[in-house]
Jmol script that loads the backbone (N, CA, C; Angstrom):
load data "model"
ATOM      1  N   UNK A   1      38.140 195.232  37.860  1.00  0.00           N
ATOM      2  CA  UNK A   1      37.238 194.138  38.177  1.00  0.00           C
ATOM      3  C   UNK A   1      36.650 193.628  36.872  1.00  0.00           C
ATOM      4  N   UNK A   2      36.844 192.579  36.315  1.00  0.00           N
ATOM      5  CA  UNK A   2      36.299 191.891  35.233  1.00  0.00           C
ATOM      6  C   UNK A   2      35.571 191.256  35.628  1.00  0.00           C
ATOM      7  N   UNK A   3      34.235 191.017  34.565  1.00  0.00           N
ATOM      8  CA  UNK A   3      32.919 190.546  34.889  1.00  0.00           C
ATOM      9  C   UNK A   3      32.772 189.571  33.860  1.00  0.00           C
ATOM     10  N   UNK A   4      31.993 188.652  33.325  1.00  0.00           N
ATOM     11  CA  UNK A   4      31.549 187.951  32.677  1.00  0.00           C
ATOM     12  C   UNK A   4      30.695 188.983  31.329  1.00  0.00           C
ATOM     13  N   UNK A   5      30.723 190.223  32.027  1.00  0.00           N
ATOM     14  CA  UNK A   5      29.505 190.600  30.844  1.00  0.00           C
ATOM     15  C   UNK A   5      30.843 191.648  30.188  1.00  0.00           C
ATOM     16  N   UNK A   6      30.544 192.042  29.137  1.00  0.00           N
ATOM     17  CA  UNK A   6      31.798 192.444  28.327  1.00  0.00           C
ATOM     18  C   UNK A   6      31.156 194.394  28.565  1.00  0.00           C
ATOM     19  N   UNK A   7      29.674 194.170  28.830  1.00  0.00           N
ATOM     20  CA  UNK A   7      29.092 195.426  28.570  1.00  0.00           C
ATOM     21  C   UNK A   7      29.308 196.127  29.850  1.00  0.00           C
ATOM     22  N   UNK A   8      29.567 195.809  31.173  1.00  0.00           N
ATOM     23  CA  UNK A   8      29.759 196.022  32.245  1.00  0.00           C
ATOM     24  C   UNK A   8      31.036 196.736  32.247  1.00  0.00           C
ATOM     25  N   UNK A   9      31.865 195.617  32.053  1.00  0.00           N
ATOM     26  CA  UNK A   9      33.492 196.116  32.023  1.00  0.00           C
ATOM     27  C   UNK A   9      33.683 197.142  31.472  1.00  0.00           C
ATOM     28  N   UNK A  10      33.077 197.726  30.117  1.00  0.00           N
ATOM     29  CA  UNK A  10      33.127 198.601  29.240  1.00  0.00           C
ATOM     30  C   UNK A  10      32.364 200.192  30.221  1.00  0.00           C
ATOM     31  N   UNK A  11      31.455 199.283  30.460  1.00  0.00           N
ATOM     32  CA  UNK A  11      30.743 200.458  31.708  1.00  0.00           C
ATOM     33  C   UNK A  11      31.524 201.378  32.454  1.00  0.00           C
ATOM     34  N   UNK A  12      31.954 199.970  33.350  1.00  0.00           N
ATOM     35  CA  UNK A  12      32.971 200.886  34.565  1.00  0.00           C
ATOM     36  C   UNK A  12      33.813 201.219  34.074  1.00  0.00           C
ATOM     37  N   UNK A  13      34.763 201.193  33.045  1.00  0.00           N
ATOM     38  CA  UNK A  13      35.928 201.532  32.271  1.00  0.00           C
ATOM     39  C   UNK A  13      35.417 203.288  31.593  1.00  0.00           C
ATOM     40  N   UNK A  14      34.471 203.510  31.265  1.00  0.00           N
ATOM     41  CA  UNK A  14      33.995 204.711  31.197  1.00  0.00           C
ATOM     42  C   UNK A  14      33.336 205.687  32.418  1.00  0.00           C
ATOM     43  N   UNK A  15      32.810 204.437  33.547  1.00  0.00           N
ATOM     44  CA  UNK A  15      32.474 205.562  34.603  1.00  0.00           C
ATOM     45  C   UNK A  15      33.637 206.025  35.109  1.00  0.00           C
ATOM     46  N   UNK A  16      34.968 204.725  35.112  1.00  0.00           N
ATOM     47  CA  UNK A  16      36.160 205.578  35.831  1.00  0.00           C
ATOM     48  C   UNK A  16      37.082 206.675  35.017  1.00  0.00           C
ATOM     49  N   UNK A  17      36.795 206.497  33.888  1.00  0.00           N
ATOM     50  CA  UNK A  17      37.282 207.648  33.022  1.00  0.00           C
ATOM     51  C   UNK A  17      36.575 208.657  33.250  1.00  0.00           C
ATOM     52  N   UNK A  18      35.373 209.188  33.537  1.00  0.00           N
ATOM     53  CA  UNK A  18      34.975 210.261  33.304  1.00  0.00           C
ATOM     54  C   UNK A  18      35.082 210.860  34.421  1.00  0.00           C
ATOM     55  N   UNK A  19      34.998 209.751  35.642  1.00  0.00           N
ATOM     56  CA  UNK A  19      35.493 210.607  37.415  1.00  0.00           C
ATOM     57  C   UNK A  19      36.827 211.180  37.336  1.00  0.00           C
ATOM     58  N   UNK A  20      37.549 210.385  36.565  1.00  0.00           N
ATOM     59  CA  UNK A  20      39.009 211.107  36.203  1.00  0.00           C
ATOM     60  C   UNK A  20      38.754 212.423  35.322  1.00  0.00           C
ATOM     61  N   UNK A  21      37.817 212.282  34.477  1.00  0.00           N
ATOM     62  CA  UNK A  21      37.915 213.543  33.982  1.00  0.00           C
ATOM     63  C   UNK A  21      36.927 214.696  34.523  1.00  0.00           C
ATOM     64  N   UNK A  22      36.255 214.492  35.676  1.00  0.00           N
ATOM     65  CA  UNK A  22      35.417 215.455  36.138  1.00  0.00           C
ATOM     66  C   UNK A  22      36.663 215.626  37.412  1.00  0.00           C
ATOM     67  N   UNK A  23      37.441 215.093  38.273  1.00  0.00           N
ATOM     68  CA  UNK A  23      38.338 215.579  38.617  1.00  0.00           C
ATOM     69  C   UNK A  23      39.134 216.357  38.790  1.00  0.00           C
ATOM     70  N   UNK A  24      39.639 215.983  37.197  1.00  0.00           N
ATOM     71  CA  UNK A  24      40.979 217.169  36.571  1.00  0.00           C
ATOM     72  C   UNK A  24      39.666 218.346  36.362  1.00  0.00           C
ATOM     73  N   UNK A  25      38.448 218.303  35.776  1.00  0.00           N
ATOM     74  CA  UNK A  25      38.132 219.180  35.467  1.00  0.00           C
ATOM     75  C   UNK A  25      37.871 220.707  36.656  1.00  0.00           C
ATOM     76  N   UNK A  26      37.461 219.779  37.767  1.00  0.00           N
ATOM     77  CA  UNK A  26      37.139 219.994  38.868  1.00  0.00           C
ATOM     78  C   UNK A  26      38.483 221.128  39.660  1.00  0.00           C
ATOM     79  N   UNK A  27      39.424 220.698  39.530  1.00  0.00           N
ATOM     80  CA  UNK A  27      40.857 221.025  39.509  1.00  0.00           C
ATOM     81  C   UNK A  27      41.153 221.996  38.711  1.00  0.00           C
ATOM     82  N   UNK A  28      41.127 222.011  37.313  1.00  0.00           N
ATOM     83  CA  UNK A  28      41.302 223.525  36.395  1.00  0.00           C
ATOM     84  C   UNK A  28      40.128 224.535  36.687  1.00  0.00           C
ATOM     85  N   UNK A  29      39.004 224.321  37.046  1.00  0.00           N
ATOM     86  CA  UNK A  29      37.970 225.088  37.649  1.00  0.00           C
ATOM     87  C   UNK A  29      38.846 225.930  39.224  1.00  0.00           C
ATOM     88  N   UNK A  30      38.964 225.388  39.933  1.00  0.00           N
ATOM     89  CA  UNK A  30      39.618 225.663  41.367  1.00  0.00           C
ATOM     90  C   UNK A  30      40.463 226.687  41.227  1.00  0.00           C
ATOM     91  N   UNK A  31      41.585 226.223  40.055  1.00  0.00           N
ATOM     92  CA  UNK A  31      42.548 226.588  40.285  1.00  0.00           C
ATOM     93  C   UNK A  31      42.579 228.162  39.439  1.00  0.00           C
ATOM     94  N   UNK A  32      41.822 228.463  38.392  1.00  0.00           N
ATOM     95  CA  UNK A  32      41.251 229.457  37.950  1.00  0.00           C
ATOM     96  C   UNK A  32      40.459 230.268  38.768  1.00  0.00           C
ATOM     97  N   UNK A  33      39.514 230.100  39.204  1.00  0.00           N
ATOM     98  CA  UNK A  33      38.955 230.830  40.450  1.00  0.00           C
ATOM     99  C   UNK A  33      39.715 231.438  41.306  1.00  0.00           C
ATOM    100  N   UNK A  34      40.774 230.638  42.157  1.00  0.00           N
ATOM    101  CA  UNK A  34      41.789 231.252  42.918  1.00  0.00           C
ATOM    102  C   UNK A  34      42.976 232.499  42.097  1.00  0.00           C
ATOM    103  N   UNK A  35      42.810 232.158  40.969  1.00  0.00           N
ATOM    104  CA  UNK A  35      43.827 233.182  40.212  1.00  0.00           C
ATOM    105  C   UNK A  35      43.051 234.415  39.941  1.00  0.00           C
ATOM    106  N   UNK A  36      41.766 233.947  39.808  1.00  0.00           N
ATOM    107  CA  UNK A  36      40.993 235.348  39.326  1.00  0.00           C
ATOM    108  C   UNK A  36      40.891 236.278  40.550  1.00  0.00           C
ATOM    109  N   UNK A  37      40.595 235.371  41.541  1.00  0.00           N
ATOM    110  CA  UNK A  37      40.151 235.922  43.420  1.00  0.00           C
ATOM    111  C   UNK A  37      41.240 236.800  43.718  1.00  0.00           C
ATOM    112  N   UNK A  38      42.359 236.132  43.301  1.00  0.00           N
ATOM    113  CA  UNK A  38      43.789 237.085  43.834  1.00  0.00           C
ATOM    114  C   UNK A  38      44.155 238.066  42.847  1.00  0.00           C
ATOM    115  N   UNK A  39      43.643 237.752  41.778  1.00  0.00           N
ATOM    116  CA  UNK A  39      43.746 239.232  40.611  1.00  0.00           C
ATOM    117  C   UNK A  39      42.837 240.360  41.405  1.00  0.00           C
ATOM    118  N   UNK A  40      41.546 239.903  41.850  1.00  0.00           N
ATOM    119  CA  UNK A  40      40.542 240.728  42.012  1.00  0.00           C
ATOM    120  C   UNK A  40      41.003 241.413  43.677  1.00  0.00           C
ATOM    121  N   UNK A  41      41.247 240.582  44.424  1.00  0.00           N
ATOM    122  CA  UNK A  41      41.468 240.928  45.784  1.00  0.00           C
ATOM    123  C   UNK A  41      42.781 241.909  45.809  1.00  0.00           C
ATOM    124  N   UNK A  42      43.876 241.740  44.810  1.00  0.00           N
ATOM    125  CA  UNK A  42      45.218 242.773  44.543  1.00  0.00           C
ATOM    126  C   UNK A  42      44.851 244.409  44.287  1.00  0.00           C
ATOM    127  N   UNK A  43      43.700 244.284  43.045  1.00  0.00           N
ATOM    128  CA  UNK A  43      42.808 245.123  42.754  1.00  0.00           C
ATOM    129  C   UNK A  43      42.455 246.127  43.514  1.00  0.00           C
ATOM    130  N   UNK A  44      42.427 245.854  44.616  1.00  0.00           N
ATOM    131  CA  UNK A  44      41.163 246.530  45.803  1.00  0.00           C
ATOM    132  C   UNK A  44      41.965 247.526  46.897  1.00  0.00           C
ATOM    133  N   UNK A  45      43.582 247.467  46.696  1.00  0.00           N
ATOM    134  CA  UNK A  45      44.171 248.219  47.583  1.00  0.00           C
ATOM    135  C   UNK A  45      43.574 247.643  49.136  1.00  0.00           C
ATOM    136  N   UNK A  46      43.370 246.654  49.801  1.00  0.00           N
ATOM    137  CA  UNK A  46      42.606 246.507  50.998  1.00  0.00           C
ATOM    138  C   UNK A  46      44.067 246.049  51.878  1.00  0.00           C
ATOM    139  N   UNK A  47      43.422 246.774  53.207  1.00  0.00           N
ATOM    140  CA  UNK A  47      45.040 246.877  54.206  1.00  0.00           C
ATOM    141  C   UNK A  47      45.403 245.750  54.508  1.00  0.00           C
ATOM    142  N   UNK A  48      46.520 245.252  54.960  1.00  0.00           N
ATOM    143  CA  UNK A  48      47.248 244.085  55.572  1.00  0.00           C
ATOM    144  C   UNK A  48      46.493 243.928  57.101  1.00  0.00           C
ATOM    145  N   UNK A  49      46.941 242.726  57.837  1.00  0.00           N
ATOM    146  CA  UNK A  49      46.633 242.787  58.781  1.00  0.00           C
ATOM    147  C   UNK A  49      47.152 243.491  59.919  1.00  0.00           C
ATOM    148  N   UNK A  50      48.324 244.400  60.334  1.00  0.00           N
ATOM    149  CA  UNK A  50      48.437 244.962  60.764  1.00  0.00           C
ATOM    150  C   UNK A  50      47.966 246.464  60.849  1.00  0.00           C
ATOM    151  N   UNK A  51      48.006 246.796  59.653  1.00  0.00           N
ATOM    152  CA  UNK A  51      47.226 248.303  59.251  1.00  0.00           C
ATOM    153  C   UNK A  51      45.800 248.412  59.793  1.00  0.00           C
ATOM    154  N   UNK A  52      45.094 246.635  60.014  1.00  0.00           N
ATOM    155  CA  UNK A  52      44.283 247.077  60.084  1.00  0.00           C
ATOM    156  C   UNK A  52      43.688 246.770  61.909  1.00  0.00           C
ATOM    157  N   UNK A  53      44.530 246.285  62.325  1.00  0.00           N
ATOM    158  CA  UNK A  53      44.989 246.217  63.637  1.00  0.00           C
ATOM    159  C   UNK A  53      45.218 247.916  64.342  1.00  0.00           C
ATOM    160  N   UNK A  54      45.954 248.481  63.451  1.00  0.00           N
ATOM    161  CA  UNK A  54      46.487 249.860  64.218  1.00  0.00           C
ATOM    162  C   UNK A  54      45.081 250.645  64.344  1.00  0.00           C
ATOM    163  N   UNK A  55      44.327 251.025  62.958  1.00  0.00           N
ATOM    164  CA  UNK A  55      43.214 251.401  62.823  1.00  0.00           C
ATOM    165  C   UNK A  55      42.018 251.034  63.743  1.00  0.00           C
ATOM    166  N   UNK A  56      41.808 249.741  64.022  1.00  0.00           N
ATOM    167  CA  UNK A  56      40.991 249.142  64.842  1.00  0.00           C
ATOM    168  C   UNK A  56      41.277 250.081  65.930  1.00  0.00           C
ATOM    169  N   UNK A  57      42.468 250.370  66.824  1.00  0.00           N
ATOM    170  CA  UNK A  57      43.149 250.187  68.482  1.00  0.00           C
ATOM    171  C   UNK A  57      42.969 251.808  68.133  1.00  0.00           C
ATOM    172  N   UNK A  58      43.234 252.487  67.430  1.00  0.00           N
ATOM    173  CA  UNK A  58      42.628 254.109  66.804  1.00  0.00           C
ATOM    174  C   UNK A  58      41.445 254.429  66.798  1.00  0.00           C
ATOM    175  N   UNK A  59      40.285 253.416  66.322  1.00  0.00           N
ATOM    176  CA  UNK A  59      38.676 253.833  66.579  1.00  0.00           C
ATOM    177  C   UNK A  59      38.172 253.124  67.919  1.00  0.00           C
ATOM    178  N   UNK A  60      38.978 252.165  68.854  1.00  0.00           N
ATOM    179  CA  UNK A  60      38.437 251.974  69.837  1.00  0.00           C
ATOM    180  C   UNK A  60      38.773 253.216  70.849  1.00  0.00           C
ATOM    181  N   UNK A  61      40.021 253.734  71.178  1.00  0.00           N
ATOM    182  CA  UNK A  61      40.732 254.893  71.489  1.00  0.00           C
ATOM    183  C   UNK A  61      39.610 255.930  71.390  1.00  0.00           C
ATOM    184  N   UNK A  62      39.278 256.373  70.148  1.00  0.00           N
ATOM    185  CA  UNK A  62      38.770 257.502  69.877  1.00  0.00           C
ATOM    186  C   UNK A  62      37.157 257.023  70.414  1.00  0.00           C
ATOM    187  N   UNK A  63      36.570 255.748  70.273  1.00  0.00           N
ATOM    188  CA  UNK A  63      35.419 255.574  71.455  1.00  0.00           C
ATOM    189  C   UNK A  63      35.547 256.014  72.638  1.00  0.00           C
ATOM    190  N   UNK A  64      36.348 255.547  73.250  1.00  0.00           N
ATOM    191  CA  UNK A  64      36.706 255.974  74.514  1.00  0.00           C
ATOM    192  C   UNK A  64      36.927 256.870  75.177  1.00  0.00           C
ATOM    193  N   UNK A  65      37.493 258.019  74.102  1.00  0.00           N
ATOM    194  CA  UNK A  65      37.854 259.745  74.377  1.00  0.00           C
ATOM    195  C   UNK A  65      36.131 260.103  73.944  1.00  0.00           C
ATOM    196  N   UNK A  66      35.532 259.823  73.108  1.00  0.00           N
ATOM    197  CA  UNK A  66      34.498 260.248  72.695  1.00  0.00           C
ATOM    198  C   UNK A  66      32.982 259.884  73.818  1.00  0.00           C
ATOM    199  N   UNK A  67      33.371 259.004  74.609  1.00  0.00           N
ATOM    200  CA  UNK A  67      32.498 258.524  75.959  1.00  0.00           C
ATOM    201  C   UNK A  67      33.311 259.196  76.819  1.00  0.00           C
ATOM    202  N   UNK A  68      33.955 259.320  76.766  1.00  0.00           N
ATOM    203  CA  UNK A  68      34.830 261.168  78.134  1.00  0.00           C
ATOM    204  C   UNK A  68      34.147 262.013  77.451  1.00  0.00           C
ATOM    205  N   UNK A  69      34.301 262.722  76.670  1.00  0.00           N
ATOM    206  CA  UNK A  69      33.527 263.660  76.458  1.00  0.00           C
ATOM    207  C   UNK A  69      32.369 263.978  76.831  1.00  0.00           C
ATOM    208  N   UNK A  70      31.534 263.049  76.443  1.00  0.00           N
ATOM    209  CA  UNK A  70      30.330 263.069  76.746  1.00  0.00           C
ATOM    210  C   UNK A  70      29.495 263.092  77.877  1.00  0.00           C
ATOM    211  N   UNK A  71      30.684 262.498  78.462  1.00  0.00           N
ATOM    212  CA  UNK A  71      30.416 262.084  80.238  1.00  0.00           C
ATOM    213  C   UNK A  71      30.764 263.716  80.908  1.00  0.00           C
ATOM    214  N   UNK A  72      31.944 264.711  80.196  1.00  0.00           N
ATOM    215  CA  UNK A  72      32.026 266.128  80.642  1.00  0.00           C
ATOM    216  C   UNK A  72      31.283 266.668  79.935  1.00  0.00           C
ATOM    217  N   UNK A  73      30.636 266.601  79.001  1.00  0.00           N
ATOM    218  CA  UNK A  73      29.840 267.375  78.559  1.00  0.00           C
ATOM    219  C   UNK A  73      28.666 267.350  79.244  1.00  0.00           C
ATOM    220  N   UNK A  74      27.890 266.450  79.442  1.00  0.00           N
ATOM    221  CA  UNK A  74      27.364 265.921  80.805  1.00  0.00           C
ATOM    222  C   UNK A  74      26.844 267.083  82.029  1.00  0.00           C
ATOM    223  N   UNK A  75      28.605 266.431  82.423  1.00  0.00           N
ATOM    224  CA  UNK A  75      28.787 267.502  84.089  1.00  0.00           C
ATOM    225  C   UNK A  75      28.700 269.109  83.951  1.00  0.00           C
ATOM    226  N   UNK A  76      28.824 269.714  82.255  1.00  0.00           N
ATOM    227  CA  UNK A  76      29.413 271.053  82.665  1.00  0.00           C
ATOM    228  C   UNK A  76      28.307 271.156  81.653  1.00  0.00           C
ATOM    229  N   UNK A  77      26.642 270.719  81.492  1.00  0.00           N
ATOM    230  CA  UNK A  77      25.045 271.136  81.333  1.00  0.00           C
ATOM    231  C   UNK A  77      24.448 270.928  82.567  1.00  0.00           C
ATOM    232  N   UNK A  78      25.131 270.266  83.113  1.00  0.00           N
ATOM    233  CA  UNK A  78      24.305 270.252  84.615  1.00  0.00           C
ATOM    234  C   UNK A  78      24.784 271.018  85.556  1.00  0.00           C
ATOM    235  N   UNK A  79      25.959 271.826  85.455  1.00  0.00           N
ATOM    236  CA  UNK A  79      26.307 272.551  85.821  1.00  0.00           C
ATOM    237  C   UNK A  79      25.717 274.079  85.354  1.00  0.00           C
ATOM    238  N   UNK A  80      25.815 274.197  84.211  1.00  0.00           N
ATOM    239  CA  UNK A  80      24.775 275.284  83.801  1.00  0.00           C
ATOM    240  C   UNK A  80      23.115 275.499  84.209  1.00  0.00           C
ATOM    241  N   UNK A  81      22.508 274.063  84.159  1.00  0.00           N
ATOM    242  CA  UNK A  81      21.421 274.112  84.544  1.00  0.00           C
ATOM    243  C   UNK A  81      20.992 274.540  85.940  1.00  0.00           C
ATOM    244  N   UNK A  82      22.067 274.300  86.852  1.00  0.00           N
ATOM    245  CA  UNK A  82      22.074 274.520  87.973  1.00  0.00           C
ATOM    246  C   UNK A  82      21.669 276.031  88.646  1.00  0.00           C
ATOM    247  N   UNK A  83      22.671 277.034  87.705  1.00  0.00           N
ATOM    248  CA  UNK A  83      22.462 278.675  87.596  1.00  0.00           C
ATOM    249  C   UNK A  83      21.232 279.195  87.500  1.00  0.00           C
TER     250      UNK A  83
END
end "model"
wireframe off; spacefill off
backbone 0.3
color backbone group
């Protein structure tokens, strides 16, 4: 967009340069972050999603045996108490 004023043109000709360069900058920022995240997250040994699926269906399981229990442990104090 050319203007009559020479100081204008010169203006926007630098505001759009520098959105271009806060952009790209914006962009090598991103894209560093994500490299560091996946250095750091490799790091950590942390399970896949299935591993951690099996584990899950293993501590709900073992809730469940562990509320039986409790429920006979239960019946066979009240059974003692009874004596």
């Amino acid at each position: 967009m050319q203007t009559r004023n020479p100081i204008l043109d010169d203006l926007a000709k630098v505001a759009t340069g520098a959105a271009s360069a806060f952009s790209g900058l914006r962009d090598e920022i991103e894209s560093r972050v994500r490299d560091q995240m996946a250095k750091l997250l490799d790091g950590m040994n942390l399970p896949n999603r299935e591993e951690f699926e099996v584990v899950k269906a293993m501590a709900a399981k073992a809730r469940e045996e562990n509320e039986e229990l409790r429920a006979r442990i239960a019946e066979l104090e009240a059974k003692l108490a009874q004596r």
